[in-house]
N, C-alpha and C positions, 0 to 999 in steps of 0.2 A: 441214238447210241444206247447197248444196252450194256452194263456190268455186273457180276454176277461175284457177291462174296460169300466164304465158304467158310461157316462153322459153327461156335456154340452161343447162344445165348443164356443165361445164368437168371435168375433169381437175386437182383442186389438187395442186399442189408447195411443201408448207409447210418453209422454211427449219426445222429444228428444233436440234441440237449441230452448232456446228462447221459441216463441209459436209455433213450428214445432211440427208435432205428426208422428210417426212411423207408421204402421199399421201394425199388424200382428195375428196369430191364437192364442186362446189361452182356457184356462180353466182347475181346476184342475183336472178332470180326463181325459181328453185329454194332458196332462201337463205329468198326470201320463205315461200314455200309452207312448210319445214319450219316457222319460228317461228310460222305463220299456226297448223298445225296442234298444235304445240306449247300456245298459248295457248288452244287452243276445241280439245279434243280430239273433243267431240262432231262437230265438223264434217269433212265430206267435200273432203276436199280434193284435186284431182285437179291434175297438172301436165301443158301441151300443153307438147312439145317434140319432138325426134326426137333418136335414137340409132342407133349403127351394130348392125353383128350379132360385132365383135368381142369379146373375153373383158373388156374396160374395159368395153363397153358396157353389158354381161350382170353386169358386177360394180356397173356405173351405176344400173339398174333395181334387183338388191338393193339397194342405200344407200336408193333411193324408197320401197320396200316395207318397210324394217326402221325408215320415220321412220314411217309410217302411210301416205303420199301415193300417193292413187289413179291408175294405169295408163294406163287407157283413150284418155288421148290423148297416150299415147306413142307416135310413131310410129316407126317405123324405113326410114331412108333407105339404103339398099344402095349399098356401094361407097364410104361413110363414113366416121369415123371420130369421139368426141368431141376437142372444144376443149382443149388444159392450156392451164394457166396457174402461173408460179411465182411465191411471193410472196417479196421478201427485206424486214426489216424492219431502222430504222436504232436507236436507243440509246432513243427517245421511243416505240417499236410504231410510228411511222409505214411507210408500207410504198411499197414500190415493185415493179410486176408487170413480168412478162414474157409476152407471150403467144402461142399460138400454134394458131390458130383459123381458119385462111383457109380450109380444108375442112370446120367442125363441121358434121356432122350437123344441130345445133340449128339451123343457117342457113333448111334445108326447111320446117322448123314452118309455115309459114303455103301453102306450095303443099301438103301431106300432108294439112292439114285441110283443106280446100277439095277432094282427090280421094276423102276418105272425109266428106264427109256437110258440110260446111261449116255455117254458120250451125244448122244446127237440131242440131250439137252440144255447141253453145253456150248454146242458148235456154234458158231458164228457171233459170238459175245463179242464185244469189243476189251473186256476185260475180263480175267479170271483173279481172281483173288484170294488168297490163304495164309494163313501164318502157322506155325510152330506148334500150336495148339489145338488148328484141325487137325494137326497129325497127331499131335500125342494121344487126345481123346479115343481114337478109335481103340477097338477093343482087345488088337494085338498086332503083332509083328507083319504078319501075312496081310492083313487087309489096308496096315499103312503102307507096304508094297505092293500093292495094287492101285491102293488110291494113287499113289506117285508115278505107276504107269499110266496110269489115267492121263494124268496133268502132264505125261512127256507125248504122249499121244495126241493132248491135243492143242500142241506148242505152233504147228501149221493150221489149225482151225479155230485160231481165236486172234482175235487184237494183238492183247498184251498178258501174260502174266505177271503179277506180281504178288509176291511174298514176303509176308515180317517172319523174323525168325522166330521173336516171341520165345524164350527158352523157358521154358518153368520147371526145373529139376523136379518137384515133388511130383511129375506127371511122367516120368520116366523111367526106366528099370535103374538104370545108370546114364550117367551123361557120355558115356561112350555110343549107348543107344540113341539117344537124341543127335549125338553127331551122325552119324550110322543113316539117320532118317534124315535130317536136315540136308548133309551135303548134294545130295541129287536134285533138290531143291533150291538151293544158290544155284544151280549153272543150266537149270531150265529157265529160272523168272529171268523175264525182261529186265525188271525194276524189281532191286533188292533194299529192305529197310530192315536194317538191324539197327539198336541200342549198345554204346559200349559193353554196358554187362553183357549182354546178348554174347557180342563180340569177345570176350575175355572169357567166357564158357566154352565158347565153342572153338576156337586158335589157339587159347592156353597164352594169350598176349592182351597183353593192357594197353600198349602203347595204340594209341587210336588210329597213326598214319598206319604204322604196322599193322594193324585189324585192317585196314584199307588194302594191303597190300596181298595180305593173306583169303581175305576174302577174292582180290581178282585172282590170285591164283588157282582160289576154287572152280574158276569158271563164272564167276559175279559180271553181270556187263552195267549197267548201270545200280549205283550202290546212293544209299542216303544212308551215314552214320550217326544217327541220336548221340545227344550227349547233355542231355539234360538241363538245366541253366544256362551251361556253356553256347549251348547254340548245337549244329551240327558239319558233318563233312560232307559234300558234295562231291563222287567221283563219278564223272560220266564222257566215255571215251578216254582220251587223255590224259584230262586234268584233274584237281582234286584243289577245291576251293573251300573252308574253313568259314561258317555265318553265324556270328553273334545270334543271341537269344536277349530280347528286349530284359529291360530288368523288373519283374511283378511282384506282386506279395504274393506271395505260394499258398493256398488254403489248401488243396486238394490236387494232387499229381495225379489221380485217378484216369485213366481213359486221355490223355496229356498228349503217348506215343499214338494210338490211334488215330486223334482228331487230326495230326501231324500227317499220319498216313493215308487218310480220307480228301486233306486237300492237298498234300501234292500228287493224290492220282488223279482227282477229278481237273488239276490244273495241267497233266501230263495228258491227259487225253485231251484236251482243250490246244494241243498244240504247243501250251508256253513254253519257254526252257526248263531245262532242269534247275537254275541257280533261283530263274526266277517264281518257277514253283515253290521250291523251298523257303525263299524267302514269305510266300505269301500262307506257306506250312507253318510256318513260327509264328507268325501272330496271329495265327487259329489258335495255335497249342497255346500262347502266352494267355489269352482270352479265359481257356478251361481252367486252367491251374488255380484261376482266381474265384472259382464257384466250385461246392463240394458237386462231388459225385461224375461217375464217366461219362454220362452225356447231360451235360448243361442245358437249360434253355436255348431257345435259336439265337432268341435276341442277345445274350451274352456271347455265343459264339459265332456270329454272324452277324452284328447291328447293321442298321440297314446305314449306316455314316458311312461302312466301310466300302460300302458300294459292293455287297455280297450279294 
């Protein structure tokens, strides 16, 4: 089986002693893809994004290659650079970024694929993969509308799509835009993962069933609602079932939604259910929250106890 995740990879700057900073890879659909490949080792997992040609870039591509994550549609944009990003975190692991991204390389991802081979290096994946943030990143209005035809075009020639919404206002003109670009997005995926805030940006509703409700009217067919501590929502077909989040000491929320997104897809492609992928999403995610930084070691996020 092969799955195929789509977007930026960053430059992390993890606050660690003091004014010491970490450095390491990171980004949420590269964030995805690692835990994706983490949970389904069997599976091929490749990441479309682009990279420049300098020594971060060339140390970027090792980090993809030493997780397992297949190449192929890495591109490289000449005359680029990758995205950092710093995270500082406050007494609770909540965090607070800095970013600095108006050059990334990762921005090209969707004109790179479309000059080497477009749709037919797509076709036949078993999953397509994207969030909120492959689209904002592109470079304007017209090419996030094309990438999004893309993704409606090729809803009969793949497996599964699935999409986080991932809203990040300071990447958008307005949040009218981001609505604008998201919505076509909820009622192509297969499998939709939104975050309450996610949810209260984009419905203009807090209420979480309500975010449930609003999102199927978007056209959502299978929905997993984040909620942080609380656990999450599970609405698929019918029903809509409400699961606990184990109780942890919180270091690091960093990469948390991700790793959540990484196994219930590689458990949704595995056949299991929905409730009971989710449930084996949450004690991925409870796992990361306890280690700084968005992608933890295996062994914390995967011990081999857990029979991963």
């Amino acid at each position: 089986m092969r799955a195929i995740c789509i977007g930026e990879c960053m430059v992390e700057l993890r606050q660690s002693d003091g004014d010491r900073y970490v450095r390491a890879f990171a980004g949420d659909a590269y964030n995805t893809a690692v835990y994706l490949k983490r949970s389904a080792p069997h599976l091929h997992v490749a990441f479309l994004t682009a990279t420049g040609e300098d020594p971060l870039s060339h140390a970027m591509r090792n980090a993809f290659a030493a997780e397992g994550i297949e190449d192929e549609l890495v591109f490289t944009a000449k005359g680029h650079e990758p995205g950092l990003y710093m995270i500082e975190l406050d007494s609770m692991g909540e965090r607070r970024f800095h970013y600095w991204r108006s050059a990334s390389a990762a921005r090209q991802w969707f004109a790179l694929l479309m000059q080497n081979g477009g749709a037919e290096r797509l076709a036949g994946a078993d999953l397509l993969y994207l969030s909120g943030i492959s689209l904002a990143i592109l470079p304007d209005d017209g090419a996030r509308a094309e990438a999004i035809d893309l993704l409606a075009f090729m809803k009969n020639r793949v497996g599964l799509i699935a999409f986080d919404t991932n809203v990040r206002p300071a990447l958008w003109r307005d949040i009218h835009a981001a609505r604008e670009a998201i919505a076509p997005m909820i009622e192509i995926a297969d499998i939709l993962r939104a975050s309450r805030e996610d949810a209260a940006l984009l419905c203009g509703i807090c209420e979480p069933k309500a975010q449930i409700g609003a999102l199927r009217a978007g056209g959502a067919h299978e929905i997993v609602l984040t909620l942080g501590g609380e656990g999450c929502i599970v609405a698929a077909e019918n029903s809509e079932t409400a699961l606990p989040a184990s109780a942890v000491k919180i270091r690091d929320t960093t990469g948390a939604g991700d790793a959540f997104t990484g196994a219930y897809l590689a458990a949704r492609l595995g056949d299991v259910a929905p409730l009971d992928a989710a449930r084996g999403a949450l004690k991925i995610a409870s796992r990361v929250v306890t280690y700084p930084g968005a992608i933890v070691p295996a062994e914390i996020s995967h011990p081999r106890e857990a029979g991963c």
